[in-house]
C-alpha positions as CSV (number, residue, x, y, z in Angstrom):
1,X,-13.1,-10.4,-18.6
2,X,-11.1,-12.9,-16.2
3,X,-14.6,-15.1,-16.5
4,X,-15.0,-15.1,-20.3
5,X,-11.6,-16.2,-20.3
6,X,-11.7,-19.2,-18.8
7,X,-15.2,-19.7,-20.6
8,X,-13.8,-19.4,-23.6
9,X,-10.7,-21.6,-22.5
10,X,-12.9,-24.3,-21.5
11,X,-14.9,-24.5,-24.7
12,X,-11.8,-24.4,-27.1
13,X,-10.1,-27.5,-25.2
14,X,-13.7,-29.5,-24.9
15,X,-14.3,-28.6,-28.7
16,X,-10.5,-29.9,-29.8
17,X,-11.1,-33.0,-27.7
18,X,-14.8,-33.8,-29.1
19,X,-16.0,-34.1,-32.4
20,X,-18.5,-31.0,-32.0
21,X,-17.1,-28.9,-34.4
22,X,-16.5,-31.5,-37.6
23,X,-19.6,-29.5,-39.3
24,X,-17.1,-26.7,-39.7
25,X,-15.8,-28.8,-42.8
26,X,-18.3,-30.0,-44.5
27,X,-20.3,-28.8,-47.5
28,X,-24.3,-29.4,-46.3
29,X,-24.7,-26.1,-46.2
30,X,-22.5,-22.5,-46.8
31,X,-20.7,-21.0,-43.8
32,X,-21.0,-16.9,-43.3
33,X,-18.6,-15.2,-42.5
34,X,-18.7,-11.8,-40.8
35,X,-16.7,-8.3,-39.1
36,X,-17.9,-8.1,-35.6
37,X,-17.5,-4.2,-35.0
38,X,-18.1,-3.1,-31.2
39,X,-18.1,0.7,-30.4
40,X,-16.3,2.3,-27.9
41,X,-16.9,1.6,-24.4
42,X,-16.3,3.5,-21.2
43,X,-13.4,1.4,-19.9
44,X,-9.9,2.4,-20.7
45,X,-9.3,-0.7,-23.0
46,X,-12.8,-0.1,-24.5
47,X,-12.2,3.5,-26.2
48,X,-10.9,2.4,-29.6
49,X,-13.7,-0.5,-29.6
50,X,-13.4,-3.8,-30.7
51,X,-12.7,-6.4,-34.0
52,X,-14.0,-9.8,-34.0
53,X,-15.1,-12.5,-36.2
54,X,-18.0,-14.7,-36.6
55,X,-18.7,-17.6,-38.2
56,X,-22.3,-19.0,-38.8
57,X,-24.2,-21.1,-40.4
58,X,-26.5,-24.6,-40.2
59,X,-25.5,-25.6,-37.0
60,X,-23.0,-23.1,-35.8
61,X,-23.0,-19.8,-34.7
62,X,-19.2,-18.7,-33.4
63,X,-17.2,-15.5,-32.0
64,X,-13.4,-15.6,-32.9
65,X,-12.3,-13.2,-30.2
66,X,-8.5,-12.1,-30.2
67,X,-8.7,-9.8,-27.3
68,X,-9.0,-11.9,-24.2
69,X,-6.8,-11.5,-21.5
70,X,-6.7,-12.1,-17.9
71,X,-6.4,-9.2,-14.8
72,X,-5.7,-12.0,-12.7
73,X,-2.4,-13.0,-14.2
74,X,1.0,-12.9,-12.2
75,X,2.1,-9.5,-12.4
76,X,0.1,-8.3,-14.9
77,X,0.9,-5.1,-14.8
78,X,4.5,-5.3,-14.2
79,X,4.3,-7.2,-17.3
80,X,2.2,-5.2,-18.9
81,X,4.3,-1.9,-18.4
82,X,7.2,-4.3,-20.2
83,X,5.4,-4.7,-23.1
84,X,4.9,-8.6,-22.3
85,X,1.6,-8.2,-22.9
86,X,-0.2,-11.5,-23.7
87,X,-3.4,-11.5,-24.8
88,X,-5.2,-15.1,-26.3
89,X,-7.3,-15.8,-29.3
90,X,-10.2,-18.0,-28.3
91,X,-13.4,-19.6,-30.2
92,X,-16.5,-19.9,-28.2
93,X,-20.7,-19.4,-29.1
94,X,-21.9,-16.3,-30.3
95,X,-24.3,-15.9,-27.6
96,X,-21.5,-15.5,-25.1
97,X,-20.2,-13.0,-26.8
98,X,-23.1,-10.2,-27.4
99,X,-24.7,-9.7,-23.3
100,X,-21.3,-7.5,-22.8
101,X,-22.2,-4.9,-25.0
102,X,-26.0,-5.1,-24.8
103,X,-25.7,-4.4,-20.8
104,X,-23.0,-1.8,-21.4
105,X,-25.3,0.0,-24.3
106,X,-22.7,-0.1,-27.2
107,X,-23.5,-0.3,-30.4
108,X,-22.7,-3.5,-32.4
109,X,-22.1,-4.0,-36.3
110,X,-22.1,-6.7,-38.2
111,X,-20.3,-6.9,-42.0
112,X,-20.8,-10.2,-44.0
113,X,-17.8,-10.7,-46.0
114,X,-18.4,-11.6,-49.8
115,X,-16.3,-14.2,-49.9
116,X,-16.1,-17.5,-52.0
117,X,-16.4,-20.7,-50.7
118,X,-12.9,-21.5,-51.2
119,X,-12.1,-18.6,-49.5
120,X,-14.6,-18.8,-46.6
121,X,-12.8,-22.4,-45.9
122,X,-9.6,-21.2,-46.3
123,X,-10.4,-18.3,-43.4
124,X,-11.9,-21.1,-41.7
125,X,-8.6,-23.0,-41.5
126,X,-6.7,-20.2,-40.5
127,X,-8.9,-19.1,-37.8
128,X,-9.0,-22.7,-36.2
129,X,-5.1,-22.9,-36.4
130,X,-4.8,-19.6,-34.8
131,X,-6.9,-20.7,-31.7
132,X,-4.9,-24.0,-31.1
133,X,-3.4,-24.1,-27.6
134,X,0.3,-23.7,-29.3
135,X,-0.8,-20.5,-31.1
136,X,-3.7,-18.9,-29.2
137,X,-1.4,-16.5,-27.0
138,X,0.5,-13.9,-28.7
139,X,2.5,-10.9,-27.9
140,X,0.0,-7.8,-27.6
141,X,1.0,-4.8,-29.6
142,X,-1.2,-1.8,-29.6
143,X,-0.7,-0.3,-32.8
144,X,1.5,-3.7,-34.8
145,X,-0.4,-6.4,-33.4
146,X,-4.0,-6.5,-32.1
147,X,-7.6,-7.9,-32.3
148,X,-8.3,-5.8,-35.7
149,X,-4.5,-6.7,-37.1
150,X,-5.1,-9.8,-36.5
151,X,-8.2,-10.1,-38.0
152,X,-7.0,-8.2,-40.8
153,X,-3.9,-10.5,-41.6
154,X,-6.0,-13.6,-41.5
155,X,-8.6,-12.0,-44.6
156,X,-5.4,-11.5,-46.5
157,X,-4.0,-14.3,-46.0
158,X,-7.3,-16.5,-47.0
159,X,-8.0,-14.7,-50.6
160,X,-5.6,-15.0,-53.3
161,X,-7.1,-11.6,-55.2
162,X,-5.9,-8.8,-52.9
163,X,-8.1,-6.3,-51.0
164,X,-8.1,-2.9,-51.4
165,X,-9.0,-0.2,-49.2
166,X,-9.8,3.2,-50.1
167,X,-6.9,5.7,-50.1
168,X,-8.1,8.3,-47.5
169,X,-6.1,9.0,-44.3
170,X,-8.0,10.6,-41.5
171,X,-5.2,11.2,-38.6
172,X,-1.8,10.7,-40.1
173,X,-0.1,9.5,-37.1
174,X,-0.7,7.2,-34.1
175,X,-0.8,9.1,-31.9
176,X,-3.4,11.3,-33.8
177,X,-5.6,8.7,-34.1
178,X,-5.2,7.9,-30.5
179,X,-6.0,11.7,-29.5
180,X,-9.2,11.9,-31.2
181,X,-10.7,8.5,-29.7
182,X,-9.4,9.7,-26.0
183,X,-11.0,12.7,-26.5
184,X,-12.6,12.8,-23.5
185,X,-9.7,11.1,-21.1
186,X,-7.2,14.1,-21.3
187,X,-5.6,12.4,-18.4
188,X,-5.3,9.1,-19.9
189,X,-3.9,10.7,-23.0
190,X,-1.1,12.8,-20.9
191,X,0.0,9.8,-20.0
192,X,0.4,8.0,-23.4
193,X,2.1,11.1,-24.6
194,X,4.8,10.7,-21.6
195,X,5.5,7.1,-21.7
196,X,5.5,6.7,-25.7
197,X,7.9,8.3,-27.9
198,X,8.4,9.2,-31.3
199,X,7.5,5.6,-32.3
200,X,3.5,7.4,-32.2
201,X,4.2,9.8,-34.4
202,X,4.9,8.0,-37.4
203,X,3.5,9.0,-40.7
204,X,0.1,6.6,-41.2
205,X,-2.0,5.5,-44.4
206,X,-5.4,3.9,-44.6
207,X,-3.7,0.5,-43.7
208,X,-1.6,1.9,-40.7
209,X,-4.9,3.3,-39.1
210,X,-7.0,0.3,-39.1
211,X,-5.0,-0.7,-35.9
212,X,-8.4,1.1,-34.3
213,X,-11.8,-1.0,-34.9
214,X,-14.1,1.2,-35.9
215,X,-11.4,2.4,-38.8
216,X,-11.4,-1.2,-39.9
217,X,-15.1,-1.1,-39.9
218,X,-15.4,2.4,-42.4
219,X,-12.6,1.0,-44.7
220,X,-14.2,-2.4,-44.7
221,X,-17.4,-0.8,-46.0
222,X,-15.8,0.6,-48.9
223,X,-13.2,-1.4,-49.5
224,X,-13.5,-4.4,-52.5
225,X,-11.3,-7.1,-54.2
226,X,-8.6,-6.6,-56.8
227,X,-11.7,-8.8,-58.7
228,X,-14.0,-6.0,-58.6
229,X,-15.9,-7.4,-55.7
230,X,-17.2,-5.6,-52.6
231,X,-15.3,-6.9,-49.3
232,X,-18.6,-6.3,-47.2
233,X,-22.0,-8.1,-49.0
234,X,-24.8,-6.8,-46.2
235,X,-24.4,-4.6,-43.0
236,X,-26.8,-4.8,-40.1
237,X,-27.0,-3.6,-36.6
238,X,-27.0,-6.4,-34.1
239,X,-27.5,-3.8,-31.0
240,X,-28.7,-0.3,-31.4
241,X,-26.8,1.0,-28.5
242,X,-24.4,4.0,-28.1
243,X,-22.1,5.3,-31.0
244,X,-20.1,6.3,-28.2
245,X,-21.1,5.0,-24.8
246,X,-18.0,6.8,-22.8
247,X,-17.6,8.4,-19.6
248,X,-18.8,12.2,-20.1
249,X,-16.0,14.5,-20.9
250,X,-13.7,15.7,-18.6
251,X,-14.3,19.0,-17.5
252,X,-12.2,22.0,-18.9
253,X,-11.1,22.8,-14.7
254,X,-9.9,18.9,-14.2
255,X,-7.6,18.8,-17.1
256,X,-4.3,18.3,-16.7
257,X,-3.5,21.6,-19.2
258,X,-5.7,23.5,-16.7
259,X,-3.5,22.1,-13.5
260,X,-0.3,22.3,-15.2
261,X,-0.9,26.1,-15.4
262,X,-2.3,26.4,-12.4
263,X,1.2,24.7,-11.0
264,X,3.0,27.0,-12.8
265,X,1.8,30.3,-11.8
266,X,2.1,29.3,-8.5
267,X,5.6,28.0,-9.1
268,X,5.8,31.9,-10.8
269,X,4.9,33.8,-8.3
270,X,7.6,31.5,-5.4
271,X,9.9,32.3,-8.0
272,X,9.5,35.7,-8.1
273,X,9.3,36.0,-4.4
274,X,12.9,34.0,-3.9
275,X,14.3,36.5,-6.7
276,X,13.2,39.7,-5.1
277,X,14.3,38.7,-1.5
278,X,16.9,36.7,-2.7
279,X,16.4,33.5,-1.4
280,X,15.5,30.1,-1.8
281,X,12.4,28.6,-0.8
282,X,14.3,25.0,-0.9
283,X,11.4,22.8,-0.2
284,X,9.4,23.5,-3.8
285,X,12.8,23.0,-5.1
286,X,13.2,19.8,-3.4
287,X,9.7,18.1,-4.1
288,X,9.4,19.5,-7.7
289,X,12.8,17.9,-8.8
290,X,11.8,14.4,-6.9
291,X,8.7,14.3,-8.4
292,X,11.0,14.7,-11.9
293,X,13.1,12.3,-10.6
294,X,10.2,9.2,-10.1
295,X,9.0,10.3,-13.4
296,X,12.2,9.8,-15.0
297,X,12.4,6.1,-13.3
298,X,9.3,5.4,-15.3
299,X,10.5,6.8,-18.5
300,X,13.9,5.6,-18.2
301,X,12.5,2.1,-17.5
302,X,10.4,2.6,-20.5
303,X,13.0,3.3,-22.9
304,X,15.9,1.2,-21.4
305,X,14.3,-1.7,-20.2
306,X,11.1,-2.2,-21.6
307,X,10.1,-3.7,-25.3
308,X,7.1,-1.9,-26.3
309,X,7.8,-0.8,-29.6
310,X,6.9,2.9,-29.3
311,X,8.3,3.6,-26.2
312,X,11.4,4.4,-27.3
313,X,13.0,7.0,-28.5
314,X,11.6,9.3,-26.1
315,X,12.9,13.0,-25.7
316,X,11.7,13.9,-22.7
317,X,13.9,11.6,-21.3
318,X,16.3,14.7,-21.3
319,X,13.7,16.6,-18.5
320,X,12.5,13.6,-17.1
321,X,15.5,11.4,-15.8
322,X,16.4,10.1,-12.4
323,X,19.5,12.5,-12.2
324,X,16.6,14.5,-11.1
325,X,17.2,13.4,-7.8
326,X,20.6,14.5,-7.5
327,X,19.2,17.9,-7.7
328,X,17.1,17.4,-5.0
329,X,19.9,15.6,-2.4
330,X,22.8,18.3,-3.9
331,X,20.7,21.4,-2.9
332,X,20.7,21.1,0.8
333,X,24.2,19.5,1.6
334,X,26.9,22.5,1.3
335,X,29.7,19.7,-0.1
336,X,27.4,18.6,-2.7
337,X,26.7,22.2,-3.7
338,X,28.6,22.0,-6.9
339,X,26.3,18.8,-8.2
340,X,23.7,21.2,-7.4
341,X,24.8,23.9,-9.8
342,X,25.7,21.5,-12.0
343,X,22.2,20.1,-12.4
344,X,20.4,23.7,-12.3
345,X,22.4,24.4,-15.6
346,X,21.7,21.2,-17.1
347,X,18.3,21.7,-16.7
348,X,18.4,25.4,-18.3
349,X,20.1,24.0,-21.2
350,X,18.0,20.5,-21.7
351,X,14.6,21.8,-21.1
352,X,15.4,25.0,-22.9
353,X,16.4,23.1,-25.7
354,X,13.4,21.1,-25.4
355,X,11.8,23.9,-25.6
356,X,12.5,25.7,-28.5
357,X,12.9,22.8,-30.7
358,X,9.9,21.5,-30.2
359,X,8.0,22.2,-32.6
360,X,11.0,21.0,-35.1
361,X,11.2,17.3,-32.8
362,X,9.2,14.2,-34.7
363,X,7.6,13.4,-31.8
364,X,4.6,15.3,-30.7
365,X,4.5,16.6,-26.8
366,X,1.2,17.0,-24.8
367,X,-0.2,20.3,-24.4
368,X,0.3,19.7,-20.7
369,X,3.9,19.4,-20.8
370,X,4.8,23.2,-21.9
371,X,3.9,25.1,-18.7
372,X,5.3,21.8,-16.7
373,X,8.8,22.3,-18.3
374,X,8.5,26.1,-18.1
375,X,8.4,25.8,-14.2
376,X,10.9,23.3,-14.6
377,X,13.2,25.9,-16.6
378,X,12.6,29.0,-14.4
379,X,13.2,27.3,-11.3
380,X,16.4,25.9,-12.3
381,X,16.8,29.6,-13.6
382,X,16.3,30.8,-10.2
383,X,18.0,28.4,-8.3
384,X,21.5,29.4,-10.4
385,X,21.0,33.5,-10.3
386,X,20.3,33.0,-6.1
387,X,23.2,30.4,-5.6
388,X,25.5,32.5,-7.9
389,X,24.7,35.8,-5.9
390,X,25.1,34.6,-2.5
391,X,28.6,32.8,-3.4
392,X,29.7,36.0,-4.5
393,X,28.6,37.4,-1.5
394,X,30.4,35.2,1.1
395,X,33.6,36.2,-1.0
C-alpha cells in the first residue's frame, strides 16, 4: 500500500506539471466512465471490498482510487485510534491498479455508467479537482466518508436528473451490515462492538448502507435516473477470482463467545469456592478489575478524547472505566477498604443495570460481552457478601 502511494503520488504531480492529460478534454473521441467493484479481501481493511473509478477511452485508461493511505505515516495508529484518519484520493494508470487483486484472487467488477456526454465531463471535472494536491487528503470516516461515499457524492453531483436506488434495506443498522461482512473475524468484530457505541446502531436505508462496496455495486445494478435511464449500461468481470477470498472462518473453540464462557465458569466455580469457605481469593479479584481498568482507558479515550463519530455514546463505559483500578489498589490496603466496598457496589448496580436493560439500550452489545459482565457482576457480588461478613465478624 505504502508503495502504490507514492506511485500514485508521483504520477498525479508529473501529470499536473505536463501536458499528458489535456486529451481528458477534448471531444476526438467519447470517454467511459465506469464502477470499479473489488470483493472482499483477507486483510482487515479488505473485508467490505473496495469502490473505484475508471476512466477510459482513446488514449487513456485511469483508476481514481480514494482509498490510499500510508502505514508508514507518523503515528499512524495513534492517529488512527483518534479518528484523524487521512486517507488520499489519487489518479494513476489502470494497469497499476488491477495486479493487487489478480495476485490476491478477488474478484473484480466493472459497471459502465450510462451517462451523457455532458455528464461524463462534468464527472470528469470533479474527479480531477478532487485529486489536486489542496483536496486529495481528506478526513477518513468509515461509515460518513469513504472510497464508495466518495464516489457516490461525485455521480450526484455530476448529473442534474437525480438517481435513484431501489428501496430495499438488507441490514438496518451499521453495525448489522458490519456483522455480516466480519463474519468470519468474530475477534475483529468484538472489538468494534467495544470501541463504537450507539452511533452503529443507527436505523439505515438503501442509501445509508452503500457505505460498504459491494452494496454500492447491487444498488448500482438496479438503480436508474429520475429520466428513466439505467445508472449501469454493461457489466463485465475483469477478474474471475473469489466472491469472498477471506481467511477461513474462525473456529467455533477460538471465538471470543466460546472464551468468555470459558472465563466465566472458571470465574464461577473461584466464586463459589471463596463463598463456601468464606474467603477471598484476592489475586482473580485483582487482575480481573485491572484488566477492566486498561479497558476502560481505551474506551474512555474513545469517547472523551477521540473524534470518530460513532465512538461515542458508549454504555459500557459504565463497566469499562478506569475507576476500575481503584478496585483493584482499594482491595488489599485495609485504609482504603471503604473505596473497595464502594466500587464492589458500584459495579453490582452498573453492570446489573447493564444488564437487564439491555435488550431496551439502542446500542447493540456483543454476544461476548454477557458472560464477561456476569463474572464481572458476581465477583463484585462476592467480594461485598465476604467483606460484609468478616467485618461483622471482627465486631
Amino acid at each position: 500500500m505504502a508503495i502504490l502511494f507514492v506511485m500514485a503520488l508521483s504520477f498525479q504531480v508529473h501529470s499536473q506539471l505536463t501536458p499528458q492529460n489535456s486529451h481528458l478534454t477534448t471531444n476526438q473521441a467519447p470517454l467511459t466512465i465506469s464502477l470499479i467493484t473489488c470483493y472482499p479481501g483477507e486483510e482487515i481493511y479488505e473485508l467490505c471490498g473496495h469502490s473505484a473509478i475508471r476512466v477510459r477511452g482513446q488514449g487513456i485508461d485511469s483508476v481514481w482510487n480514494y482509498g490510499i493511505f500510508d502505514f508508514n505515516q507518523p503515528n499512524f495508529v495513534y492517529r488512527f485510534v483518534k479518528g484523524e484518519t487521512d486517507y488520499r484520493g489519487a489518479s494513476y494508470p489502470f494497469k497499476w491498479f488491477m495486479p493487487e487483486y489478480i495476485q490476491t484472487g478477488r474478484k473484480v467488477v466493472e459497471q459502465d455508467l450510462n451517462l451523457t456526454p455532458q455528464e461524463v465531463k462534468k464527472l470528469l471535472g470533479i474527479l480531477r479537482t478532487s485529486v489536486l494536491p489542496e483536496n486529495a487528503v481528506y478526513r477518513y470516516n468509515y461509515i460518513k466518508d469513504n472510497c464508495s461515499l466518495r464516489i457516490l457524492n461525485a455521480m450526484d453531483s455530476a448529473t442534474d436528473v437525480k438517481i435513484i436506488y431501489p428501496d430495499s434495506v438488507r441490514y438496518g443498522t451499521y453495525r448489522d451490515e458490519m456483522r455480516a461482512y466480519h463474519e468470519g473475524y468474530p475477534w475483529y468484530q468484538f472489538g468494534i462492538d467495544l470501541a463504537l457505541g450507539s452511533g452503529l446502531d443507527q436505523k439505515t436505508g438503501t442509501r445509508e448502507e452503500m457505505f460498504v462496496p459491494i452494496e454500492v455495486m447491487r444498488n448500482a445494478a438496479s438503480a436508474h435516473f429520475a429520466d428513466g435511464r439505467p445508472l449501469v449500461k454493461a457489466t463485465r468481470v475483469l477478474n474471475t477470482g473469489r466472491e469472498n477470498a477471506v481467511l477461513p472462518p474462525t473456529p467455533w473453540f477460538l471465538a471470543p463467545i466460546f472464551w468468555a464462557w470459558i472465563l466465566t465458569l472458571i470465574i464461577a466455580c473461584v466464586v463459589a469456592w471463596n463463598i463456601i469457605n468464606q474467603k477471598l481469593y484476592l489475586p482473580l479479584y485483582g487482575v480481573w478489575f485491572f484488566m477492566l481498568g486498561l479497558a476502560g482507558c481505551l474506551i474512555a479515550f474513545l469517547v472523551f478524547v477521540s473524534v470518530h463519530e460513532s465512538t461515542s455514546p458508549n454504555v459500557l463505559i459504565f463497566w469499562l472505566n478506569p475507576l476500575q483500578f481503584l478496585f483493584t489498589i482499594s482491595m488489599g490496603i485495609r485504609k482504603l477498604r471503604v473505596l473497595s466496598f464502594v466500587m464492589a457496589y458500584y459495579n453490582i448496580i452498573a453492570v446489573g443495570i447493564l444488564l437487564v436493560t439491555s435488550p431496551f439500550l439502542t446500542q447493540s452489545f456483543n454476544p461476548a460481552f454477557y458472560p464477561l459482565m456476569l463474572s464481572t457482576f458476581a465477583l463484585a457480588c462476592s467480594y461485598a457478601i465476604i467483606r460484609n461478613k468478616s467485618s461483622y465478624r471482627r465486631r
